[in-house]
C-alpha positions in Angstrom: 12.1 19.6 -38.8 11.5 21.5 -41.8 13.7 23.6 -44.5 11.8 26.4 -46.4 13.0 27.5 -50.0 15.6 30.2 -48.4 17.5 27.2 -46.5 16.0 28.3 -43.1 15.5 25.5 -40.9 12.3 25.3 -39.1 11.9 23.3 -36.1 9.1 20.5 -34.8 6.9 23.1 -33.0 7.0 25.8 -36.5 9.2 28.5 -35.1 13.1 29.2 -36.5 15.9 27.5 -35.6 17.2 30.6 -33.4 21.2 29.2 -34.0 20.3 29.1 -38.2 21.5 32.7 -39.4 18.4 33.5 -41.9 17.9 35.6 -45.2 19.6 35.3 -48.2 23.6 34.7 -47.5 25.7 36.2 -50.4 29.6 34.8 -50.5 31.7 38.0 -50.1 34.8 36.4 -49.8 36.7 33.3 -48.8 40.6 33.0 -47.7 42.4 29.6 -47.7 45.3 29.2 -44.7 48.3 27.7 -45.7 50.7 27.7 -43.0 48.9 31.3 -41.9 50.4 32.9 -38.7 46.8 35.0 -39.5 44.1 35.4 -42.0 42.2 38.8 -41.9 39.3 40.2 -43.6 39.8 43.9 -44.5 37.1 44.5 -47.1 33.7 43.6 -47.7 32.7 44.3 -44.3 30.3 47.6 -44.2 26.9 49.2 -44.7 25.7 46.7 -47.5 24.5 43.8 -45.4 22.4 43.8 -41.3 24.7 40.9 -40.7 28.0 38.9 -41.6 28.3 35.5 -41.1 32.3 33.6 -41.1 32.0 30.1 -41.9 35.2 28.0 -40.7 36.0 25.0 -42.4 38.4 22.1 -41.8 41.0 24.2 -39.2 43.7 22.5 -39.0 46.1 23.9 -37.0 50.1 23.0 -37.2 50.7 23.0 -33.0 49.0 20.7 -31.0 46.4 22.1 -28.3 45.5 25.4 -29.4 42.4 27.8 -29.3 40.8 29.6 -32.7 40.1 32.8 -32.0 39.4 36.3 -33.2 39.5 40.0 -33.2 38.1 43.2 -34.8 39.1 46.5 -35.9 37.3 49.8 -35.4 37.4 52.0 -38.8 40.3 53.8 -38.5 42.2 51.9 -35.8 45.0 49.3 -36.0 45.9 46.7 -34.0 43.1 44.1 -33.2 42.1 44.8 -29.9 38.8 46.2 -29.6 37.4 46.3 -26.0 35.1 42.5 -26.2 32.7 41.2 -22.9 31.7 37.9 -23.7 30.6 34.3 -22.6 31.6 31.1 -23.2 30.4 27.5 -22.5 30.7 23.7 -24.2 29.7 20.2 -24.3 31.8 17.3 -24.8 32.0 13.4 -25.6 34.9 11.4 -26.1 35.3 8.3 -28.7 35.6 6.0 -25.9 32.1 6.9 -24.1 34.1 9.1 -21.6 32.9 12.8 -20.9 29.1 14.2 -21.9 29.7 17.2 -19.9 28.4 20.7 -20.4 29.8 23.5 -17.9 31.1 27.1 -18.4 34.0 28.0 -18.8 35.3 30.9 -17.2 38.9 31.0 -18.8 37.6 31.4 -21.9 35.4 34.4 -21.7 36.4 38.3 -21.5 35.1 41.1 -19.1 36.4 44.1 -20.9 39.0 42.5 -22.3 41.2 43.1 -25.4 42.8 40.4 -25.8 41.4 38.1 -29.3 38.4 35.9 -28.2 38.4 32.4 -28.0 35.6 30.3 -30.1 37.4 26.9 -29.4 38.4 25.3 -26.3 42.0 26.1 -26.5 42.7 21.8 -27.5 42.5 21.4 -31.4 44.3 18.3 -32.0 46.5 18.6 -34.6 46.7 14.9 -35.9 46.5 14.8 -39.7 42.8 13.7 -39.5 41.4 16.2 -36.5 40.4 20.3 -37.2 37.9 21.9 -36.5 34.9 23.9 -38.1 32.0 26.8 -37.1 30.7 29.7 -37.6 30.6 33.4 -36.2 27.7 36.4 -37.1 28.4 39.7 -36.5 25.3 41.7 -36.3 25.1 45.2 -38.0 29.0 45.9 -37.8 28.5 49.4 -39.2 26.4 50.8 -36.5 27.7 54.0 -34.9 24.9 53.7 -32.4 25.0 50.8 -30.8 27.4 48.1 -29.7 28.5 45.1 -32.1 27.0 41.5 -31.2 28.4 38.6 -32.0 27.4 35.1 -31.5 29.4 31.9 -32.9 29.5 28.0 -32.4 32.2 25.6 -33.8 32.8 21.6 -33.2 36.3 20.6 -32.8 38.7 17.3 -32.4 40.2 17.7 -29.0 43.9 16.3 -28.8 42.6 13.8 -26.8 40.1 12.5 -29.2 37.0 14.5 -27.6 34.5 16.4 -29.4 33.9 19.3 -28.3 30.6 22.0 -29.1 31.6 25.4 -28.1 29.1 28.3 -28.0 30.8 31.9 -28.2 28.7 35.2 -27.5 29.4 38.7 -26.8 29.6 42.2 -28.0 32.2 44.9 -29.1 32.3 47.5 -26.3 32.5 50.7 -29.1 29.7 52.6 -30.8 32.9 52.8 -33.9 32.1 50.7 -37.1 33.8 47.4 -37.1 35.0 47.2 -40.5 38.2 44.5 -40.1 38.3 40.9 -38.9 41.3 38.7 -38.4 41.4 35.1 -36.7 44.3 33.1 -35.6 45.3 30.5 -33.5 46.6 31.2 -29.6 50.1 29.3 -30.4 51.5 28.6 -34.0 50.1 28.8 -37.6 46.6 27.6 -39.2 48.1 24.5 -41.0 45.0 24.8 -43.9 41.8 25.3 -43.7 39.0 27.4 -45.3 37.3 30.7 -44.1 34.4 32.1 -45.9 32.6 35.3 -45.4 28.9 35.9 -46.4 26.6 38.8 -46.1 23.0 38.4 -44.8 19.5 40.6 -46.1 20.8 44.6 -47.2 
């Protein structure tokens, strides 16, 4: 594995590392939680950039056993419930040797749903030493042609001392620009944490 001078990984066989968002990321913004029943980004997101990349860092959430997830806004709308299909599948390994699964998961996914989308396995231990962290990339958000795909993967502390990969993808059922994003846990506040946004090639 190689890294050219743009920090693009290249894998063993030459080609891109299809999971490495590429082109030049430019910080936007970034949002610290501190006891945050939400944090939302409501600028920044429009025409400038093809793509927008959220980098999680260090969740930690102040309820034990919850899912991170998140929800967009069309321009215009309110409310955080945009029409999302998606899929969602994971791998996991406990400390002890237990697990090394991978399997979908069905409860985690959306057909035509509105509800806000998982990108955890909804069992983030919330010991003082266990979060979680990830990333999601929203491709061309200000599109009034075509839908809004996302993709995202994040590695988390399970309550039971697991780790768990999760791999998120799906789209935005609306030819509307998506403009707002706001992420939250499915019970209780983010405890602290980090979310940064970036934009990626213009």
């Amino acid at each position: 594995m190689a890294v050219i001078s743009n920090g693009t990984t290249l894998i063993d066989n030459g080609t891109l590392d299809a999971a490495v968002p590429t082109g030049k990321m430019t910080l936007i913004s970034e949002q610290t939680a501190s006891s945050s029943a939400t944090i939302s980004f409501t600028s920044g997101i429009d025409s400038t950039y093809d793509s927008y990349v959220f980098k999680f860092i260090n969740i930690h959430p102040a309820t034990d056993s919850v899912a991170f997830q998140f929800q967009g806004n069309a321009v215009g709308g309110s409310g955080y419930n945009e029409t999302i299909t998606s899929s969602f599948f994971r791998a996991y390994h406990g400390e002890g040797g237990a697990g090394g699964v991978l399997g979908y998961l069905a409860g985690n996914d959306q057909s035509q749903g509105t509800a806000f989308q998982d990108l955890t396995e909804q069992l983030i231990g919330n010991d003082n030493d266990q979060c979680m962290s990830g990333w999601l990339k929203l491709y061309n958000p200000s599109s009034t042609t075509f839908l809004k795909h996302f993709i995202a993967s994040s590695s988390q502390i399970h309550a039971a001392d697991y780790n768990v990969v999760a791999y998120v993808a799906g789209y935005f059922n609306t030819t509307s620009a998506i403009d707002e994003i706001q992420f939250k846990l499915h019970s209780g506040n983010i405890d602290s944490g980090v979310i940064k946004l970036y934009g990626i090639g213009g």
